[in-house]
DRENVOKOL-420442 format. One record per residue (C-alpha): x, y, z; residue in one letter. Coordinates in Angstrom, 2 decimals. Each point is the difference from the previous one (the first is absolute). Layout:
ATOM         x         y         z   r
ATOM         X         Y         Z   a
...
// end
This chain:
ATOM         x         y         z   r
ATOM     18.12    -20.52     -9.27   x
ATOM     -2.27      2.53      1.37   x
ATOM      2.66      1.55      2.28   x
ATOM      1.82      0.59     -2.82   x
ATOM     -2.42      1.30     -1.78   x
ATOM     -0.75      2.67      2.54   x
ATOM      3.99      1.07      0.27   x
ATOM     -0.03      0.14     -3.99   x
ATOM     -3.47      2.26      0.31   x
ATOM      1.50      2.15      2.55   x
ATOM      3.02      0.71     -2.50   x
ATOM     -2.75      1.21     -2.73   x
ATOM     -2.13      1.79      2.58   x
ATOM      3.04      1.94      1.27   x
ATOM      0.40      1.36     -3.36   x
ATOM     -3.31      0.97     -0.18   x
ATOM      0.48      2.14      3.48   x
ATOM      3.03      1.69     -1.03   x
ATOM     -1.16      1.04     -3.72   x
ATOM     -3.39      1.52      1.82   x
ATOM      2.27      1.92      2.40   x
ATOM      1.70      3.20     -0.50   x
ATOM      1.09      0.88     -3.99   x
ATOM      3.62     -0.19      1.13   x
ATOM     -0.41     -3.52      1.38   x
ATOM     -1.33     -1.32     -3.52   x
ATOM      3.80      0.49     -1.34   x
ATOM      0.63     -2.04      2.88   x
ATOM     -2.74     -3.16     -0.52   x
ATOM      2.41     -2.19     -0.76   x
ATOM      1.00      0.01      4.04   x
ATOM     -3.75     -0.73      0.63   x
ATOM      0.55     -4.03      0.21   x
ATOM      2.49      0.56      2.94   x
ATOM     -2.58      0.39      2.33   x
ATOM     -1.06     -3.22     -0.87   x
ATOM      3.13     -1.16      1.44   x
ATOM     -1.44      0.37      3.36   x
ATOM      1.48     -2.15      2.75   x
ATOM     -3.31     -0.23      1.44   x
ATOM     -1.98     -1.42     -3.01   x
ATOM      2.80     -2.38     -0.12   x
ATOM      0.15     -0.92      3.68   x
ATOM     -3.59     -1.16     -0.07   x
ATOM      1.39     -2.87     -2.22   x
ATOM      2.79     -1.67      1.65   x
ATOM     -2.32      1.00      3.86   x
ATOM      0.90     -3.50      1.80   x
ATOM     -3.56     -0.59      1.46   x
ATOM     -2.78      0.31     -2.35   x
ATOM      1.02      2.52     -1.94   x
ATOM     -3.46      1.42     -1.19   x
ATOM      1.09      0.26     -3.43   x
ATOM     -2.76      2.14     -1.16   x
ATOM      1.47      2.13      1.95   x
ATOM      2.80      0.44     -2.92   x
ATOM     -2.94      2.33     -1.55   x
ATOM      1.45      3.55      0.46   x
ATOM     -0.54      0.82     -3.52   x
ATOM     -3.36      1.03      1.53   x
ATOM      1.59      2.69      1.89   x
ATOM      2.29      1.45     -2.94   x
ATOM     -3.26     -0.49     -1.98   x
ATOM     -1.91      2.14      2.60   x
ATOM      2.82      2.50      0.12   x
ATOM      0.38     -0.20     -4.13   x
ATOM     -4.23      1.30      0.07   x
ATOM      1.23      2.67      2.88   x
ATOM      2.44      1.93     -2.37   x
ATOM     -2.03     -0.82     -3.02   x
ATOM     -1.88      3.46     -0.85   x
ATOM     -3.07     -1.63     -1.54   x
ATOM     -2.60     -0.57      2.56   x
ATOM     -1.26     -3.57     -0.52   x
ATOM     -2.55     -1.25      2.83   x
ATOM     -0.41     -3.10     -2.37   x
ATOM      3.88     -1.03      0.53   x
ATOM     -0.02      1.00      3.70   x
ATOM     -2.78     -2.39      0.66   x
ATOM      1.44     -3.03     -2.73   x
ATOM      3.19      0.34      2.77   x
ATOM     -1.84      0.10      3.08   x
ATOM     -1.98     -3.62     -0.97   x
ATOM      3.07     -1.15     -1.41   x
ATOM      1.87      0.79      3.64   x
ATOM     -3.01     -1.58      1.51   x
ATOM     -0.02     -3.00     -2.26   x
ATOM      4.25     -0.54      0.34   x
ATOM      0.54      0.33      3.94   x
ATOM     -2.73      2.19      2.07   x
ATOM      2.72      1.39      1.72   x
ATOM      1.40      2.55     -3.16   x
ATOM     -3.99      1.49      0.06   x
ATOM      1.20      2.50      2.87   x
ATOM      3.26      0.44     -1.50   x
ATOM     -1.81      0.85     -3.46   x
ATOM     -3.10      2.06      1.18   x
ATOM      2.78      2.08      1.80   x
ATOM      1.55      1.06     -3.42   x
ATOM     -3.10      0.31     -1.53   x
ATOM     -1.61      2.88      2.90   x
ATOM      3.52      1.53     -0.32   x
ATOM     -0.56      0.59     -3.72   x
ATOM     -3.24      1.38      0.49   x
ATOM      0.56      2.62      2.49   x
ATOM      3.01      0.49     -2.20   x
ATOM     -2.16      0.88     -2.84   x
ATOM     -2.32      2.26      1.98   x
ATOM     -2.94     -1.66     -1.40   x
ATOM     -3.22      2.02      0.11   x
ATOM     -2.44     -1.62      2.62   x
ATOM     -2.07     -1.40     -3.21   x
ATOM      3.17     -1.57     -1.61   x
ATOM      1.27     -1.34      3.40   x
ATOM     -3.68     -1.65      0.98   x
ATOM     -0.18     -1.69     -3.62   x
ATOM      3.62     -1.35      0.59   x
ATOM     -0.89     -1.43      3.27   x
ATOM     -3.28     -1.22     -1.18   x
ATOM      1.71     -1.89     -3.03   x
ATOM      2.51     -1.19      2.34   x
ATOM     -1.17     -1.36      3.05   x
ATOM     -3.12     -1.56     -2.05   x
ATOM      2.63     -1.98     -2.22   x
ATOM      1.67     -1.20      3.03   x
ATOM     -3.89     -0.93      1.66   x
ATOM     -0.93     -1.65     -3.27   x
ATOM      3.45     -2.20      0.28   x
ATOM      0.12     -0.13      3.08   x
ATOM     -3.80     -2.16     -0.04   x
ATOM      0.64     -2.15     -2.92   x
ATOM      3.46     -1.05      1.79   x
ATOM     -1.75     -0.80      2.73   x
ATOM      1.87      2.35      2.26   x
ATOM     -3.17      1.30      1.14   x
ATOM     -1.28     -3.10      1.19   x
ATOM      2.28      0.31      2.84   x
ATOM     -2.53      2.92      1.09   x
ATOM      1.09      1.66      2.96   x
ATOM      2.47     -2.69      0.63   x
ATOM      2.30      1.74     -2.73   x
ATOM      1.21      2.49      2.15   x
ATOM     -0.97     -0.69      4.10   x
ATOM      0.64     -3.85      0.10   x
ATOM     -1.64     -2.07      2.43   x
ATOM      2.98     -0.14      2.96   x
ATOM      1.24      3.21      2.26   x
ATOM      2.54      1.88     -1.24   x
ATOM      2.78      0.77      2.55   x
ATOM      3.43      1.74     -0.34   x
ATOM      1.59     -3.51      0.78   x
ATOM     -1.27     -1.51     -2.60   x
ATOM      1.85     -0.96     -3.08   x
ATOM     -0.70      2.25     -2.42   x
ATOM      1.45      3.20      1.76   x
ATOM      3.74     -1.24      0.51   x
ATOM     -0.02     -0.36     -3.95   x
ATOM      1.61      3.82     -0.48   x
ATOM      2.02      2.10     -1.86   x
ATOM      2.71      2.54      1.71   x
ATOM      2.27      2.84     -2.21   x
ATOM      2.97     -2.62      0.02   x
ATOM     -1.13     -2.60     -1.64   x
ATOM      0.37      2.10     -3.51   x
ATOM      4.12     -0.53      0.68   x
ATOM     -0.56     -3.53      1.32   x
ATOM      1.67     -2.61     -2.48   x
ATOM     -1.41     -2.97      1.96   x
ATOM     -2.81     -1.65      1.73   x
ATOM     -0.29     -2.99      2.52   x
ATOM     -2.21     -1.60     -3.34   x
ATOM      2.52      1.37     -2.63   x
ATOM      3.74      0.84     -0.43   x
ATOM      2.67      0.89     -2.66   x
ATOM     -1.50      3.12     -1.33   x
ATOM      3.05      1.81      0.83   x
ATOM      4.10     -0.46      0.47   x
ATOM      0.18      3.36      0.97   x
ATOM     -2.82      1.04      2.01   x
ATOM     -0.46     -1.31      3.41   x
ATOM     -2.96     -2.12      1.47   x
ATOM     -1.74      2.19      2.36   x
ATOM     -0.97     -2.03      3.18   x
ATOM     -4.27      0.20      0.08   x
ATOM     -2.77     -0.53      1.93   x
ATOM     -2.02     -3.67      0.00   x
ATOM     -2.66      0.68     -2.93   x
ATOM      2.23      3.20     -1.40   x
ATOM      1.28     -2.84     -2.78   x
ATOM     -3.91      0.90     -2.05   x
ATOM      1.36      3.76      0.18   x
ATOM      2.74     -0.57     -3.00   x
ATOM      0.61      2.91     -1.92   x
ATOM      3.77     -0.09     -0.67   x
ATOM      0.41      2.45     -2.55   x
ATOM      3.28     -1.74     -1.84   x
ATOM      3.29      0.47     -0.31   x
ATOM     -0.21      1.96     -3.00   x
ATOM     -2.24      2.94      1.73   x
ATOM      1.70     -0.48      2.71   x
ATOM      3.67      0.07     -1.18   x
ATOM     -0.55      1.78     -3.27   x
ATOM     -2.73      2.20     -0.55   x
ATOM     -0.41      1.51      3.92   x
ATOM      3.60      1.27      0.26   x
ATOM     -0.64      1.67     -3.87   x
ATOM     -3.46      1.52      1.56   x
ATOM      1.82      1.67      2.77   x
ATOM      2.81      1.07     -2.05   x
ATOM     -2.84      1.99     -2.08   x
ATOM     -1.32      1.11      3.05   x
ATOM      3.05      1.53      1.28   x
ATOM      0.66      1.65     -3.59   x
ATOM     -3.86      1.15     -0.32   x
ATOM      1.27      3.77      0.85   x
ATOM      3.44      0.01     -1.79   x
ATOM     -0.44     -1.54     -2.82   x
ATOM     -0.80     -2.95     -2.17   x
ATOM      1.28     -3.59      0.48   x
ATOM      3.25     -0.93     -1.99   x
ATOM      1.37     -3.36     -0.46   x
ATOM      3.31      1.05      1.96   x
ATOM     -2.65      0.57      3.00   x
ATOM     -1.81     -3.57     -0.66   x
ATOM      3.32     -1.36     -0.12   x
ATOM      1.43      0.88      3.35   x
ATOM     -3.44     -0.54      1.80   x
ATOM     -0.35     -3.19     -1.28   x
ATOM      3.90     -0.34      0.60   x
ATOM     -0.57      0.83      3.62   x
ATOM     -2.83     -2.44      0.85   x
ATOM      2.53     -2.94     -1.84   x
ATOM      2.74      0.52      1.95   x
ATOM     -2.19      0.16      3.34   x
ATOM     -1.97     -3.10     -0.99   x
ATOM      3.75     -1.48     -0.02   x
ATOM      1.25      1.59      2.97   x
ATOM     -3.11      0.74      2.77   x
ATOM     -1.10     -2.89      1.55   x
ATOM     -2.91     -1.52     -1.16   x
ATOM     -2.04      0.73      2.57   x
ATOM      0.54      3.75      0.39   x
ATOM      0.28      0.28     -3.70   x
ATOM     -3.90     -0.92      0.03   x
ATOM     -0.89      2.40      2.03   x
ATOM      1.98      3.03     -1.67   x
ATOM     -1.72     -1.31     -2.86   x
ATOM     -3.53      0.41      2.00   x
ATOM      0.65      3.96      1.06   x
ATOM      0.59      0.43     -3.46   x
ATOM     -2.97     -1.59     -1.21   x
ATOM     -2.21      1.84      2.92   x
ATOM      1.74      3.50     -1.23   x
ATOM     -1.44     -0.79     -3.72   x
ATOM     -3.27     -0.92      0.56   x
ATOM     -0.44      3.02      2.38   x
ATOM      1.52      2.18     -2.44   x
ATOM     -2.09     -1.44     -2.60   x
ATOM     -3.44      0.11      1.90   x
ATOM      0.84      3.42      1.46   x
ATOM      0.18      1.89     -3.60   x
ATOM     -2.52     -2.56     -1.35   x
ATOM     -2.01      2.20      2.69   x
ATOM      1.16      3.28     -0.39   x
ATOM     -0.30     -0.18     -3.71   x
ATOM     -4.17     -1.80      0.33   x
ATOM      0.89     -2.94     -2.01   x
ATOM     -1.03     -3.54      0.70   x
ATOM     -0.90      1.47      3.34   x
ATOM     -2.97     -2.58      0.53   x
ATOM      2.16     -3.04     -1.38   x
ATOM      2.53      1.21      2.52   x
ATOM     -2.27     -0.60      2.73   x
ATOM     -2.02     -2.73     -1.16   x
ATOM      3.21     -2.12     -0.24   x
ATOM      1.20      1.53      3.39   x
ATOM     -3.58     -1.00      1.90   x
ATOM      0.55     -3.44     -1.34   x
ATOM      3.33      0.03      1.25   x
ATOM     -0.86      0.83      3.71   x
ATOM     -3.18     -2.45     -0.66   x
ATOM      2.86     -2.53     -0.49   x
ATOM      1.79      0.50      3.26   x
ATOM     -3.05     -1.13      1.94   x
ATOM     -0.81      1.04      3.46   x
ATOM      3.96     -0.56      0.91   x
ATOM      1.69      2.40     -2.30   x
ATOM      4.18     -0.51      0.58   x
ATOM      3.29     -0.03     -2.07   x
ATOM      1.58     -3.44     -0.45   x
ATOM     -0.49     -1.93      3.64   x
ATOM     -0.94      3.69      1.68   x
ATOM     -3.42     -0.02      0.50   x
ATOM     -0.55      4.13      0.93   x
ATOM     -3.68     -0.42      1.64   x
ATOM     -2.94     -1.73     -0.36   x
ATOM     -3.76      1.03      0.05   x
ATOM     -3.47     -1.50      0.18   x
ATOM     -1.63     -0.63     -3.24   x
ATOM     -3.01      2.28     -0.79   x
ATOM     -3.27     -2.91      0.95   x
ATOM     -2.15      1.19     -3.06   x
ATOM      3.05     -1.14     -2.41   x
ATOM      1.38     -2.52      2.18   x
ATOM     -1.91     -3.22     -2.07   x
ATOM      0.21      1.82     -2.54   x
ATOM      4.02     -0.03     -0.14   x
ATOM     -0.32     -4.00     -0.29   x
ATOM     -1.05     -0.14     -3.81   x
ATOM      3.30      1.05     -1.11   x
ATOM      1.55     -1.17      2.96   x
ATOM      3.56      0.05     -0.94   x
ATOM      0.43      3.22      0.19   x
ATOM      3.49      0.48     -0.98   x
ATOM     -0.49     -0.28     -3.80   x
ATOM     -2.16      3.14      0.38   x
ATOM      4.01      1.64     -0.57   x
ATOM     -0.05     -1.04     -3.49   x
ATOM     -1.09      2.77     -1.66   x
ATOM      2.33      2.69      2.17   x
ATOM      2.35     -2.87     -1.04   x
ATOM     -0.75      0.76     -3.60   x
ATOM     -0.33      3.91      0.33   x
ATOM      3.81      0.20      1.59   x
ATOM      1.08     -2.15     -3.34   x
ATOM     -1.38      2.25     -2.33   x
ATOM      0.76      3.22      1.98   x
ATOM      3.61     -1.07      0.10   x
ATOM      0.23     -0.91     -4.09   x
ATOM     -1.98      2.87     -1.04   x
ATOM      2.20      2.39      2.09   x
ATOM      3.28     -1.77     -1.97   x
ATOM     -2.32      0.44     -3.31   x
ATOM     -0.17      3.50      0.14   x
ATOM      2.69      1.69      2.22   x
ATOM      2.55     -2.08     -2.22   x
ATOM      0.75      0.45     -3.66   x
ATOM     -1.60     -2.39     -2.29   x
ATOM      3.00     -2.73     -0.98   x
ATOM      1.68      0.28      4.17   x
ATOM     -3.88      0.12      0.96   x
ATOM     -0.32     -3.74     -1.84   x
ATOM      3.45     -1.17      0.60   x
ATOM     -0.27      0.39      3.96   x
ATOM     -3.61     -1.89     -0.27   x
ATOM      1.60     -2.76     -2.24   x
ATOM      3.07      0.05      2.70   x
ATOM     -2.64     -0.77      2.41   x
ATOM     -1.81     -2.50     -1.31   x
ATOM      3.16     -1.77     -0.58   x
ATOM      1.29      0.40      3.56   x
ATOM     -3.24     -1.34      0.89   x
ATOM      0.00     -3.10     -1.51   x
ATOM      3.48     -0.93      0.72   x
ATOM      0.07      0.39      3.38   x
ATOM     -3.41     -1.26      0.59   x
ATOM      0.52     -3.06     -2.40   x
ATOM     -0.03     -2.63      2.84   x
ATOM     -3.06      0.90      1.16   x
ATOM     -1.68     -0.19     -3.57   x
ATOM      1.70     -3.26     -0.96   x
ATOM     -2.75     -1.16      2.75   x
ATOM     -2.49      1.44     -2.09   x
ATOM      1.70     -2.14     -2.79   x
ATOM      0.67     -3.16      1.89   x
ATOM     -3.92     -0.02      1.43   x
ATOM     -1.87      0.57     -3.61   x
ATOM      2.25     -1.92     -2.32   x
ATOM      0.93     -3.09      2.30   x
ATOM     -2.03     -3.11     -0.38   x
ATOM     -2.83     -0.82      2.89   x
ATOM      0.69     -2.55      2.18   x
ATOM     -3.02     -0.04      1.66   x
ATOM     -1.64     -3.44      0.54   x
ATOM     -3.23     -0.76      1.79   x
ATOM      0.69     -2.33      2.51   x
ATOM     -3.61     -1.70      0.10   x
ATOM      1.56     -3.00     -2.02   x
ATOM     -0.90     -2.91      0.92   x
ATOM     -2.37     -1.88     -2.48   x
ATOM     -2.30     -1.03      3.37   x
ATOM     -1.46      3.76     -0.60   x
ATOM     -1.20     -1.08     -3.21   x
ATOM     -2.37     -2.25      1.73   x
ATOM     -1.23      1.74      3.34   x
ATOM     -0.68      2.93     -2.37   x
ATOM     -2.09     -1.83     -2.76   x
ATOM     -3.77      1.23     -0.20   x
ATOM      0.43      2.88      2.24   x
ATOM      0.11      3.37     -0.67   x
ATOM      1.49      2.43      2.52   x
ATOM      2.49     -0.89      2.88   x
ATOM     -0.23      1.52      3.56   x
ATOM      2.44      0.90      2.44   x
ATOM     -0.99     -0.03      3.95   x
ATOM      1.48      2.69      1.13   x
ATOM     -0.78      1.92     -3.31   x
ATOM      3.69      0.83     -1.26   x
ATOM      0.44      3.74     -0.90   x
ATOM      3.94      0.77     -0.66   x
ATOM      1.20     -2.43      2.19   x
ATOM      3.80      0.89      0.67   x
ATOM      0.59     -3.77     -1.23   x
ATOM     -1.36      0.88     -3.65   x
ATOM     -2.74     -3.13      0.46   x
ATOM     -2.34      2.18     -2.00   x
ATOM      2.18      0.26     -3.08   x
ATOM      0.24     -3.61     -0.78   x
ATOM     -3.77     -0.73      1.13   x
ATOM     -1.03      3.08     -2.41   x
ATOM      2.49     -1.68     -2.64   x
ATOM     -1.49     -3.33      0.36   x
ATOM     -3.61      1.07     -0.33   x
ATOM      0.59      2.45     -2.91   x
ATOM      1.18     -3.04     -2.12   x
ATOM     -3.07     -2.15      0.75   x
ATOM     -2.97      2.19     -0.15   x
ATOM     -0.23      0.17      3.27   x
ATOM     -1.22      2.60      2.48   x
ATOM      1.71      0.81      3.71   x
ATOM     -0.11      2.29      3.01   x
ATOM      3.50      0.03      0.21   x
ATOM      1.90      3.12     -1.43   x
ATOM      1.32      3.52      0.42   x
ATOM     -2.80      2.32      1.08   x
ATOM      0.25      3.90      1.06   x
ATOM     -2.19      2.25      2.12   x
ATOM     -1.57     -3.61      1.22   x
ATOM     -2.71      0.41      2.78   x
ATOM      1.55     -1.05      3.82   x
ATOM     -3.95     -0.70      0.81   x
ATOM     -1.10     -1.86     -3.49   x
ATOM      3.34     -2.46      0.31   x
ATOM     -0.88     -1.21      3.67   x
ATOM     -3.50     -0.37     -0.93   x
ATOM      0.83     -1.86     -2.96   x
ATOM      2.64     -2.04      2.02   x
ATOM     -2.36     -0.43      2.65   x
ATOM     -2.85     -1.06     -2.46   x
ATOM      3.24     -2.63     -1.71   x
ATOM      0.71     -1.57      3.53   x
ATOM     -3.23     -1.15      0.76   x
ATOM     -0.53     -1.53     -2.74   x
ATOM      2.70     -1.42      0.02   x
ATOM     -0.31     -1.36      4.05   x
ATOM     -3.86     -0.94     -1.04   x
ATOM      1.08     -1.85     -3.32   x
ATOM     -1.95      2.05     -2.60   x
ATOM      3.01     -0.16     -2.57   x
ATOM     -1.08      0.87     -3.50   x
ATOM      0.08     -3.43     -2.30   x
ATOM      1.51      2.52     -3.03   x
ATOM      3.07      1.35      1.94   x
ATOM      2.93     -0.79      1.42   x
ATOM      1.19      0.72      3.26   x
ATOM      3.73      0.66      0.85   x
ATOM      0.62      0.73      3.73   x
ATOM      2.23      2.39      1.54   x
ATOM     -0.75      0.13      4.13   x
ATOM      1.28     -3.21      1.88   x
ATOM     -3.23     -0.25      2.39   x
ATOM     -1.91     -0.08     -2.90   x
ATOM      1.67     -2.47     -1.40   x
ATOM      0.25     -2.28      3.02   x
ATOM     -3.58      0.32      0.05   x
ATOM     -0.95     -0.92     -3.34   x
ATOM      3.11     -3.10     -0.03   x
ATOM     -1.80     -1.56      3.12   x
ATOM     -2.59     -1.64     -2.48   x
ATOM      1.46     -0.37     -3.43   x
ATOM     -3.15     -1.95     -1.08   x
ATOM     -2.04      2.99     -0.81   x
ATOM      2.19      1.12     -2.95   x
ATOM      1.09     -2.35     -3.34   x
ATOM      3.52      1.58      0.64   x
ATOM      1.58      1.74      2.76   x
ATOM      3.52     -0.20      0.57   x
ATOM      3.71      2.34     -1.08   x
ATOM      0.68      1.11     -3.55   x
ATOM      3.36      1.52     -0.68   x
ATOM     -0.41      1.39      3.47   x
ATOM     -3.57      1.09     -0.25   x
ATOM     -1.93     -1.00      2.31   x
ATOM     -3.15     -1.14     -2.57   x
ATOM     -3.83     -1.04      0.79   x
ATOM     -2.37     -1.36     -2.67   x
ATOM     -3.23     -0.25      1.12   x
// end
């Protein structure tokens, strides 16, 4: 299954990120595949609406941050990723350019070097980007054809600072026994970056123990044993609710920690605010913590079309996702002695999948259960209305209908040959669908039907209209609910 594909890539990439790290994180490689335990790669599988399972690819992020420690300097593999992200789901090509400026100015490439990358890059991703036919879209890509206003739908899909301690969504639930469900916004469900219970309940309360102990000392198992003792017996005790959000002051005290000597020491500086840009990119115009929205502000008009192409913006928190994973496992890898440095990562992955095992028996249950799918367009009467034509048309053209109409007309044609205008379409023209509509009702009114096609009709005045004379057509009439014209 391709999902599974990408979570067993991700596993092999994440090796590949840690052994192109630090020296002292090599003797720790065998950690890498935890990241691939992210709750967020798995969420996008068991995601009760559509689920955008290409989504699932995140071993294109570990893959762009596996290049970003790598100390060769390979323009060739940079732009392989970038088409690849573009190819998979346009939304990772942000996500993955990111990375890849990051590791240039992290380099200090020499103007000639850094023109020669960019060159190599950006014409790879032109040269894919035409043969895909991405660029046919033109300017349509990036502006779309409708206004853009804060109301619209795209800008309630965001991500706020809680949602890395949130075990549950409104689309998806037992990721955690332990770990509360954090009450969100409307749209704040696309902004899923639970960080799992193992992090969470295993490796964080280890990371601050090491950063209490930076100054006296190194960490001992007696000290991993009563920090990790402590957080038990609270997780028993506290309830769940203000257990969470202990758990979140901690979390917000490491990564500051973390980011503030990442500063002070130069390293990964540009990652660090690459992933951190992305982050406040995520929030939208309405950045907030869980329900508390803090302000709001106008978006900037020369980006404001421009903010529809990857229009859920959310997801943009991936990679500052993935950057707090690794910052927290590296930290473990090398504050921590080898053997308690790998037992508290294997603790956590076990933790992990324990207490989120409800959750991924969804995962299970959805790719290993039989389909029970059945088109309902049945009846052998199609056979007949549909024989010697070669497209069927829907007045009002369907596009997503809420009733899933589309899916079994798309179904139905796919088996026979057969061509419709009836499907799932994005960054559709407002202005080319009521001309097109417009240019379908009249001749339907005047009685210009096409001899090869088959109409099915969706408005009632339209079909009162075309029932008042049912002489015009060799069949007119219901079909498993369909309201069918043959002309």
């Amino acid at each position: 299954m391709p999902g599974f594909g990408c979570v067993s890539f991700s596993r092999r990439i994440s090796v590949f990120v840690f052994c192109n790290g630090e020296s002292r994180i090599v003797r720790c490689a065998r950690s890498g595949p935890y990241s691939s335990f992210s709750r967020q790669l798995s969420y996008r599988l068991v995601h009760q609406g559509y689920g955008h399972i290409a989504l699932v690819s995140h071993f294109l992020i570990l893959a762009a941050l596996g290049l970003y420690f790598d100390e060769r300097d390979s323009a060739r593999n940079w732009s392989i990723l970038v088409c690849c992200a573009l190819l998979i789901q346009a939304y990772f090509v942000p996500m993955v350019v990111a990375i890849w400026i990051a590791s240039m100015v992290r380099r200090r490439l020499a103007l000639r070097d850094f023109a020669r990358q960019v060159a190599i890059v950006v014409g790879s991703l032109g040269i894919v980007a035409v043969v895909s036919g991405f660029a046919s879209l033109g300017g349509k890509l990036f502006v779309g054809d409708s206004s853009v206003t804060p109301e619209n739908f795209p800008y309630r899909f965001r991500w706020q600072p809680m949602a890395l301690i949130d075990s549950a969504t409104d689309f998806s639930t037992g990721w955690s026994h332990v770990m509360a469900n954090q009450l969100e916004l409307f749209g704040d469900v696309e902004g899923f970056t639970y960080l799992g219970s193992g992090l969470l309940l295993v490796v964080l309360p280890v990371v601050i123990v090491a950063l209490v102990r930076k100054r006296s000392g190194a960490v001992s198992t007696r000290d991993v044993v009563i920090g990790l003792g402590i957080v038990g017996a609270c997780a028993v005790a506290v309830p769940s609710k203000a257990f969470s959000t202990a758990v979140a002051v901690m979390l917000f005290v490491a990564v500051i920690a973390i980011a503030t000597q990442s500063i002070r020491e130069r390293r990964h500086r540009a990652l660090l605010i690459a992933s951190l840009l992305l982050g406040v990119y995520s929030m939208t115009m309405r950045p907030g913590i869980g329900r508390r929205t803090f302000f709001e502000y106008d978006l900037v008009p020369v980006l404001e079309q421009f903010t529809q192409t990857f229009r859920t913006h959310a997801r943009s928190s991936w990679v500052l996702y993935y950057v707090i994973v690794l910052a927290l496992i590296v930290l473990v890898s090398t504050r921590l002695p080898r053997r308690l440095a790998v037992g508290v990562l294997v603790l956590a992955v076990v933790v992990s999948v324990v207490d989120s095992n409800p959750a991924m028996s969804q995962v299970r249950h959805r790719f290993t259960s039989q389909p029970v799918w059945v088109n309902q367009l049945d009846d052998p009467l199609w056979a007949e209305v549909v024989r010697g034509r070669d497209s069927i048309i829907t007045y009002p053209p369907l596009n997503n209908d809420l009733e899933g109409r589309w899916i079994q007309i798309e179904d139905f044609v796919q088996r026979r040959g057969m061509a419709t205008n009836a499907g799932y379409f994005s960054r559709w023209s407002v202005d080319t669908y009521v001309r097109v509509n417009q240019r379908l009702h009249d001749e339907l009114r005047a009685g210009n039907l096409d001899a090869k096609s088959l109409y099915v009709i969706f408005d009632p005045d339209m079909w009162a209209f075309l029932t008042a004379d049912p002489t015009k057509f060799s069949f007119i009439g219901d079909i498993d609910g369909y309201l069918v014209v043959a002309p």
